[in-house]
C-alpha positions as CSV (number, residue, x, y, z in Angstrom):
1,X,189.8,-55.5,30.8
2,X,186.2,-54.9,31.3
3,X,185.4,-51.5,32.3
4,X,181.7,-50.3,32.1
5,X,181.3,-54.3,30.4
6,X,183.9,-53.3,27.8
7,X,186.6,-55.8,26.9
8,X,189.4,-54.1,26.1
9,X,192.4,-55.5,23.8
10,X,195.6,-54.4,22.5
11,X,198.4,-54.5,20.2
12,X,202.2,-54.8,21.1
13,X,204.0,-52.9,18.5
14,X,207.8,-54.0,18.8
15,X,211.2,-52.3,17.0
16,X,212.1,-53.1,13.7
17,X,215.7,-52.0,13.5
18,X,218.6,-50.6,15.3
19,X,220.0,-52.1,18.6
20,X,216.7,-52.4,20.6
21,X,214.9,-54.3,17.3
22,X,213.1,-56.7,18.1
23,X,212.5,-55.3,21.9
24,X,209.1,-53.4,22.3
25,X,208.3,-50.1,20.6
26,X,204.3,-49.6,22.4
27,X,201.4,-50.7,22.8
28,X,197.8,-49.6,20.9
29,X,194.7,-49.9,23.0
30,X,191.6,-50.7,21.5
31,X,187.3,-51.1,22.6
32,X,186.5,-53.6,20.5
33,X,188.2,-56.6,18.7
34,X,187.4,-55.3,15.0
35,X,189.0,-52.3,15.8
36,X,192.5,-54.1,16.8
37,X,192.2,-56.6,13.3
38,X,191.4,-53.5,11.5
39,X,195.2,-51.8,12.9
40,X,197.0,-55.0,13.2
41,X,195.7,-55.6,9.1
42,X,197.5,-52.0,8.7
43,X,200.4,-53.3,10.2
44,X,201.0,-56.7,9.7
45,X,204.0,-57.5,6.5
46,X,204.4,-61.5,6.3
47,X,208.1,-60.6,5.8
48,X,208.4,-59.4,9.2
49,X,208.0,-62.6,11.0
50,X,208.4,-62.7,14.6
51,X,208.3,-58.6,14.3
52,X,204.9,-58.2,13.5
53,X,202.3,-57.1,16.5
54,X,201.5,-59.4,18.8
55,X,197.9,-59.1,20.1
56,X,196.1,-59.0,23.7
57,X,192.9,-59.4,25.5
58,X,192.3,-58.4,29.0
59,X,190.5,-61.2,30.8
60,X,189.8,-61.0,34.3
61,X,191.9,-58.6,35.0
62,X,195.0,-60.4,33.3
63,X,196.4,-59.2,29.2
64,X,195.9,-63.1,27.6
65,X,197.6,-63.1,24.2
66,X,195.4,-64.0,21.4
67,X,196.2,-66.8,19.0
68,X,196.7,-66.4,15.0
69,X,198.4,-63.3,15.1
């Protein structure tokens, strides 16, 4: 999303146990891309597979998911 000629993106964080796991936990807003990579490097664990955060950039008004993540 561009507001003020920002690009915003995000991160879906999503359950890792119980009944709901798998399903999604939240989402983390960032202003810049570095600033996602920085949080998704935090959360990413290559054991988690298809757990790990998926992440987003809003482009024209529409959350595109990003590839390689």
């Amino acid at each position: 999303m561009v507001l003020g000629g920002v690009t915003m993106y995000k991160l879906r964080i999503y359950k890792l146990s119980g009944i709901d796991k798998g399903n999604l936990d939240h989402e983390e807003f960032f202003n810049t891309k570095e600033q996602m990579d920085k949080r998704y490097d935090e959360l990413f664990k290559k054991d988690l597979y298809g757990l790990n955060p998926t992440a987003w950039e809003q482009i024209d008004n529409e959350w595109k998911r990003l590839e390689g993540y």
